[in-house]
TIVEX-320034 format. One line per 3 residues: number of its first residue (from 1); for each residue x, y, z of N, C-alpha, C. Coordinates in Angstrom, 1 decimal, decimal comma, padded with zeros to 4 digits. Each point is the difference from the previous one (the first is absolute). Example, Ala and Ser with C-alpha at 12.3 -4.5 7.8 and 13.67 -1.06 7.14 Angstrom:
1 = 013,2/-005,7/007,8/-000,9/001,2/000,0/000,9/001,2/000,0; -000,4/001,1/-000,7/000,9/001,1/000,0/-000,8/001,1/000,8 .
//
This chain:
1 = -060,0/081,2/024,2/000,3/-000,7/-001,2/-000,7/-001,4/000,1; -000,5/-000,5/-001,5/-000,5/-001,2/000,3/000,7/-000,9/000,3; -000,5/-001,4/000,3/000,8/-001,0/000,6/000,6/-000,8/-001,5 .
4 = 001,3/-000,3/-000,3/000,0/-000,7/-001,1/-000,2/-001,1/-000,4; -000,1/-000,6/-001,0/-000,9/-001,7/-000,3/001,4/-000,2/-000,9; 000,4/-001,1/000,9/001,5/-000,6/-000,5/-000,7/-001,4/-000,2 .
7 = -000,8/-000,4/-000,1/-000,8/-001,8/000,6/000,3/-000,2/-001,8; 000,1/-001,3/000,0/000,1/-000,9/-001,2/-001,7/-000,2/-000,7; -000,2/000,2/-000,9/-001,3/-000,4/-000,7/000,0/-001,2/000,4 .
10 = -001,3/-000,7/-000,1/-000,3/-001,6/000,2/001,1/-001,1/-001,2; 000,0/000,8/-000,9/001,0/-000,4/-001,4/000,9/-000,1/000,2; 000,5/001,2/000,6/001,8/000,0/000,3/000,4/-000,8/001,3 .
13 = -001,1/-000,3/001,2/000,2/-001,0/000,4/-000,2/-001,2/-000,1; -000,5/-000,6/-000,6/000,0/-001,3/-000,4/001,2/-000,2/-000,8; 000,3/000,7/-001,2/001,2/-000,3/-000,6/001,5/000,1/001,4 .
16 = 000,0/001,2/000,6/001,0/000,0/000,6/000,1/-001,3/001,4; -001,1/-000,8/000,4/000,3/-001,2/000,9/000,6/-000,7/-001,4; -001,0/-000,3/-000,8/000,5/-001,1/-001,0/001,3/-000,1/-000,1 .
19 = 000,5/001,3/-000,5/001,4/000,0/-000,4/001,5/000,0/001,1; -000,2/000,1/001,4/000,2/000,0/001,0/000,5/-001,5/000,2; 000,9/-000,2/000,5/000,6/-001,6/000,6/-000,2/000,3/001,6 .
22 = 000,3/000,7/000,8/000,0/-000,2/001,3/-000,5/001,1/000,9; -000,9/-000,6/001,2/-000,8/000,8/001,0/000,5/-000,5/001,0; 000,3/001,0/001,0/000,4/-000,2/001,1/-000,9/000,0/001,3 .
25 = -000,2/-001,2/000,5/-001,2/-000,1/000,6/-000,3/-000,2/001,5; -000,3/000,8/000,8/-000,1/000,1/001,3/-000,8/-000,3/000,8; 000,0/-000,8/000,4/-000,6/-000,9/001,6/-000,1/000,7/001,6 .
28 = -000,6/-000,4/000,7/000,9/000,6/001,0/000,0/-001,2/001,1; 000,4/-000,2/000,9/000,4/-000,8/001,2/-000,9/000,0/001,0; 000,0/-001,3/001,0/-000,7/000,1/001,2/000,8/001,1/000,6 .
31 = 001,0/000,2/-000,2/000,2/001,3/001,0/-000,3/001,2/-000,4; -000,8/000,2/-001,1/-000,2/001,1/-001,0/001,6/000,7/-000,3; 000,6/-000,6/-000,7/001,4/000,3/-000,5/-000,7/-000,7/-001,6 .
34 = 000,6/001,3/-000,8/-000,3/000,0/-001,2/001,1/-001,2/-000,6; -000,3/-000,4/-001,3/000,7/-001,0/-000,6/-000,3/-000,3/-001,7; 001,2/000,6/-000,9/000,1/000,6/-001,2/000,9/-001,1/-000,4 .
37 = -000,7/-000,7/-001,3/000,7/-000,8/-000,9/-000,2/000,1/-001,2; 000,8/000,0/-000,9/-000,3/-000,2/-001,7/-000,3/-001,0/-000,5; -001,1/000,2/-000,7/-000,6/-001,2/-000,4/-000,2/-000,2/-001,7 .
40 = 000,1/-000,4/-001,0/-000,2/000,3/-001,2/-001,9/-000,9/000,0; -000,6/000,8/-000,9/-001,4/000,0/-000,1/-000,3/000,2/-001,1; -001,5/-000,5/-000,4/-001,0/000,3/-001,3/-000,6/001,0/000,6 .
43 = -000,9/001,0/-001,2/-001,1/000,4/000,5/-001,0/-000,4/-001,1; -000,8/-000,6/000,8/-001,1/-000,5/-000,9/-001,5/000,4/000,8; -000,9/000,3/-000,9/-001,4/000,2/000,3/000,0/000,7/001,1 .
46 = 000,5/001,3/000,2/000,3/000,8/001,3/000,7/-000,7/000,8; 000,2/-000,9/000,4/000,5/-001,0/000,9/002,0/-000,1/-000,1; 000,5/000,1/001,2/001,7/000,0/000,0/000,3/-001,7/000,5 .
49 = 000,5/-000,7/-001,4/000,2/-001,2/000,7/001,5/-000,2/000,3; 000,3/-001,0/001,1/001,1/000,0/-000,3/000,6/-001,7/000,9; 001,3/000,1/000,2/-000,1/-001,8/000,0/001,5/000,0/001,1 .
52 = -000,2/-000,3/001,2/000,8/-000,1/001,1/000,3/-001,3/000,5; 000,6/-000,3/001,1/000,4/-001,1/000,7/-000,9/-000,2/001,6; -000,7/-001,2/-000,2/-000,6/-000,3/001,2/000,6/000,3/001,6 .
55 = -000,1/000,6/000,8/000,7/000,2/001,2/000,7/000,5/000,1; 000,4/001,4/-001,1/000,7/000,9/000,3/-000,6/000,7/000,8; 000,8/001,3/000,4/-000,2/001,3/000,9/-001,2/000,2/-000,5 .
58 = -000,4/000,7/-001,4/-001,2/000,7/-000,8/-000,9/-001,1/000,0; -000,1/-001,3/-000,3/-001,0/-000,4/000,7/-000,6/-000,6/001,0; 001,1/000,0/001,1/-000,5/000,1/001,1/-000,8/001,2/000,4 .
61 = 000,5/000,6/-000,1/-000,7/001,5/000,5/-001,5/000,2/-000,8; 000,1/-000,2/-001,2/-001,5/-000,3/-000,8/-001,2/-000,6/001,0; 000,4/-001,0/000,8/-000,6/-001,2/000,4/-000,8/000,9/001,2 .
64 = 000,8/000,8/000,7/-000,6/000,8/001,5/-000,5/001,8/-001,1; 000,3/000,2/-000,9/-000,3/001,3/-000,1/000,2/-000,6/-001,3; -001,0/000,1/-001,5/-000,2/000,1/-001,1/-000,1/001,5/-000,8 .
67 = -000,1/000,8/000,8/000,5/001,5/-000,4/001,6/000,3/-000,6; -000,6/000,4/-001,3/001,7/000,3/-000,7/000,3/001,1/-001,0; 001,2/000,3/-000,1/000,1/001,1/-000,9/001,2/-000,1/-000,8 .
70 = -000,5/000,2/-001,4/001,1/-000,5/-001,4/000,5/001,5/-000,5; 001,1/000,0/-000,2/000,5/001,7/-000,8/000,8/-000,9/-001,2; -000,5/000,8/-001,2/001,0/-000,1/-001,0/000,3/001,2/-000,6 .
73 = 001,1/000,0/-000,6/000,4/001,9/-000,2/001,3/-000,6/-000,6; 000,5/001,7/-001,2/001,3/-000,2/-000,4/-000,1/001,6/000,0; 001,4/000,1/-000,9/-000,1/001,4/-000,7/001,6/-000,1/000,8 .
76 = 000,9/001,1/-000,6/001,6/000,0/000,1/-000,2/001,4/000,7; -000,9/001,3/-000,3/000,3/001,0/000,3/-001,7/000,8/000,4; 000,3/000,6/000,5/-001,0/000,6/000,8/-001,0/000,3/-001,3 .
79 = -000,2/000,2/-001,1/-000,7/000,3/-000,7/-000,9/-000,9/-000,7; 000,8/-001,3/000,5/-000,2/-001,2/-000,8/-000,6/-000,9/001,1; 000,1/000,1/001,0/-000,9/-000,7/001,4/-001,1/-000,4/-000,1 .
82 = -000,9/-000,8/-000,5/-001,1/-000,7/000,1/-000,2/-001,0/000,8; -001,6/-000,1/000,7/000,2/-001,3/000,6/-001,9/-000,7/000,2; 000,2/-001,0/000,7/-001,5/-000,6/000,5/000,0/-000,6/001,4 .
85 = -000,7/000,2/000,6/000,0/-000,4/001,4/-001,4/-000,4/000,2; -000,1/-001,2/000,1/-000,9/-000,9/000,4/000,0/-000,7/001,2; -001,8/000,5/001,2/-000,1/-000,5/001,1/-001,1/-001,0/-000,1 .
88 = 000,2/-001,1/000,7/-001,1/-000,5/-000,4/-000,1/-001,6/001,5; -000,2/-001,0/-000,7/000,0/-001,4/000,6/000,7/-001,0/-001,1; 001,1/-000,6/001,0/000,8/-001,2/-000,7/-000,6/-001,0/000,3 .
91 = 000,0/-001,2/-000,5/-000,6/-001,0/000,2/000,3/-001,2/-000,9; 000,2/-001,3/000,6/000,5/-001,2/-001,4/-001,3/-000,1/-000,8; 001,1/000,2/-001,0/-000,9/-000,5/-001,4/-000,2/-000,7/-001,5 .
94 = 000,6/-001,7/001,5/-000,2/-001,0/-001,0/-000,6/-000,6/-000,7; -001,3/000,5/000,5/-001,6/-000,3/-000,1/-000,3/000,5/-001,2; 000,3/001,4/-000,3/-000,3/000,9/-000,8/-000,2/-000,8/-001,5 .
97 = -000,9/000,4/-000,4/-000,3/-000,6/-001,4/000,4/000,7/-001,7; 000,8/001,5/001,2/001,0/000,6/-001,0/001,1/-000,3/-000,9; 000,7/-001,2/001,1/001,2/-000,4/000,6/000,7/-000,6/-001,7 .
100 = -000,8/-000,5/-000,7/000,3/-000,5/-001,6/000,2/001,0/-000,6; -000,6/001,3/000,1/000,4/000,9/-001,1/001,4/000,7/000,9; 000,1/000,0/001,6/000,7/001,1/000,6/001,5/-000,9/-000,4 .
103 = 000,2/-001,1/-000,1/000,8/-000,7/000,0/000,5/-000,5/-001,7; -000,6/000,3/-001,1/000,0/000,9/-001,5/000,6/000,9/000,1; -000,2/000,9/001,1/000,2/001,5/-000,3/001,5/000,1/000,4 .
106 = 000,4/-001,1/001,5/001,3/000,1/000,7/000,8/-000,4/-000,8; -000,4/-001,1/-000,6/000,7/-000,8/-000,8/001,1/000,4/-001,9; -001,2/001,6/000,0/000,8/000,5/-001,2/000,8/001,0/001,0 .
109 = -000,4/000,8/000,7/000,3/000,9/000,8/001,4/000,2/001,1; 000,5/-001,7/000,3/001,4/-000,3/000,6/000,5/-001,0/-001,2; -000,4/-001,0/000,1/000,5/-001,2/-000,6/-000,4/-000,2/-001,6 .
112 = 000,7/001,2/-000,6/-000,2/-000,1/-001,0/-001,0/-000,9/-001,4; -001,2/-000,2/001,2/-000,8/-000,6/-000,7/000,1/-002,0/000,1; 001,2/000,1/000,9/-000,1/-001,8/000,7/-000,9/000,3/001,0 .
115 = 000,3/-001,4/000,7/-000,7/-000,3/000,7/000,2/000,1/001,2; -001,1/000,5/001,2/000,1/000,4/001,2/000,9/-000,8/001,0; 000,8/000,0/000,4/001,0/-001,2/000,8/-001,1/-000,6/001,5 .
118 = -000,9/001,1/000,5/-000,7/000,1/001,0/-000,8/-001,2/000,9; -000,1/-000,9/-001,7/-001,1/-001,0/000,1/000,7/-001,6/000,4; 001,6/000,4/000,2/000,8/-001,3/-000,2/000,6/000,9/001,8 .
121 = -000,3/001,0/000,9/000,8/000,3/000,9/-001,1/-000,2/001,4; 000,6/000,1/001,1/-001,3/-000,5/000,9/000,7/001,2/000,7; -001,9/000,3/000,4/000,1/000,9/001,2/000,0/001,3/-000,8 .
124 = -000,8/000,0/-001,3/000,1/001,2/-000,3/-001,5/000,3/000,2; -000,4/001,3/-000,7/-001,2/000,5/000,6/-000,5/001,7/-000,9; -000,8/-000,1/-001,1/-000,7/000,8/-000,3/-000,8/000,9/001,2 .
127 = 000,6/001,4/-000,4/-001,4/001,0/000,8/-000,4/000,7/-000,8; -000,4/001,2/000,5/-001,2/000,9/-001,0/-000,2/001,4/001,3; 000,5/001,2/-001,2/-000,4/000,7/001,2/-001,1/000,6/-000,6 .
130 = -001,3/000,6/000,7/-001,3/-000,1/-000,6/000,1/001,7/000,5; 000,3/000,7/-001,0/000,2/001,5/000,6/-001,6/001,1/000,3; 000,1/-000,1/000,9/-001,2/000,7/000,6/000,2/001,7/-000,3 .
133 = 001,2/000,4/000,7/000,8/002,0/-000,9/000,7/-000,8/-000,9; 000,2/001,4/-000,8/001,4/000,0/-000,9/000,1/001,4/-000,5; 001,2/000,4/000,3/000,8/001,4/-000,4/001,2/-000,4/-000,9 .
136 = 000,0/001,3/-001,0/000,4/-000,5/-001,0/000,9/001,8/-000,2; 001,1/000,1/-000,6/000,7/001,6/-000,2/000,6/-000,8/-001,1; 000,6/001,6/-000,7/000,6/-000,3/-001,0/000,7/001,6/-000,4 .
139 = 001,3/000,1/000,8/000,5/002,0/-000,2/000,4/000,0/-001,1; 000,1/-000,7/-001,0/-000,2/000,8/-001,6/-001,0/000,4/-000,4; -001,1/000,2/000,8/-001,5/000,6/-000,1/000,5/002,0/000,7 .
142 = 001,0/000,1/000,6/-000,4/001,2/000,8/000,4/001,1/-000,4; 000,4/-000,2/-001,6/-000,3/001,6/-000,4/-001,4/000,3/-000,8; -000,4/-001,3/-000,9/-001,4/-000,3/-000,3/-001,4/000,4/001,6 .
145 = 000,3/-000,8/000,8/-000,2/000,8/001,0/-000,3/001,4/000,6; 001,1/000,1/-000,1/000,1/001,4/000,5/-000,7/001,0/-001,1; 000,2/000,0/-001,3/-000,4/000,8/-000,7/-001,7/000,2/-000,1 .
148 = -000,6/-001,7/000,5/-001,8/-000,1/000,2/000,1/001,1/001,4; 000,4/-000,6/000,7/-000,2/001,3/001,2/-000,1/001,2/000,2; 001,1/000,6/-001,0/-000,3/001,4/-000,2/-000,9/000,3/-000,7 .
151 = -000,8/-001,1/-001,3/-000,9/000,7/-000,6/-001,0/000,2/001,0; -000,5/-001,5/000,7/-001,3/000,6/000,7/000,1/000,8/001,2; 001,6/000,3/000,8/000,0/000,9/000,6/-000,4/001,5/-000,2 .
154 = 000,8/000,3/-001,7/-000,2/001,1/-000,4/-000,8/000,5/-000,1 .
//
């Protein structure tokens, strides 16, 4: 049997980060101990931004190992399970010359369209995860699925 194609169109992923509030985003440690935090994020221009606290765990661990991995996913019931899993490189991205529109985009996106509190708090810290993979499912594809499979099986 063929292999099935449960992956998100380029369409349905971009809408589905957009519409997404939180990725949970994993680091790992000098001791190679993994390390998972939620983080609420934009996605803008392929790019996962998102906005942390200087000298936490996640970015310390950034600092010795910039390798990281973001999962965002819902669905209530196994039929409804969708998700995106992005591997890539984290890195600050205050620099970024995105940062006016990514900070537009947070700005309707949490704070109802005020204003970012970020800019009045110290020790905070834009990153950007710059996804090099990305895997994407969606099992309300798998009777659609299944049915392409048998035709070009048959």
């Amino acid at each position: 049997m063929a292999k099935l194609d449960l992956s998100l169109s380029d369409a349905e992923l971009y809408e589905f980060l957009a519409e997404r509030r939180t990725v949970r985003l994993a680091t790992s440690g000098p001791d190679g101990l993994p390390h998972v935090v939620p983080l609420w994020y934009v996605w803008f221009d392929g790019t996962m931004f998102m906005n942390s606290t200087l000298g936490n765990v996640t970015v310390r661990n950034l600092k010795s190992n910039p390798r990281g991995a973001g999962i965002v996913d819902d669905g209530e019931t196994y039929e409804e399970l969708r998700g995106v899993l992005l591997h890539g490189t984290v890195e600050p991205a205050d620099e970024d010359v995105r940062l006016v529109q990514v900070a537009d985009l947070w700005s309707r996106k949490y704070m109802g369209g005020g204003p970012l509190p970020y800019g009045n708090w110290r020790n905070r810290v834009w990153l950007r995860l710059v996804p090099d993979r990305v895997k994407s499912w969606d099992f309300s594809k798998i009777p659609e699925a299944k049915a392409g499979a048998r035709a070009v099986d048959g």
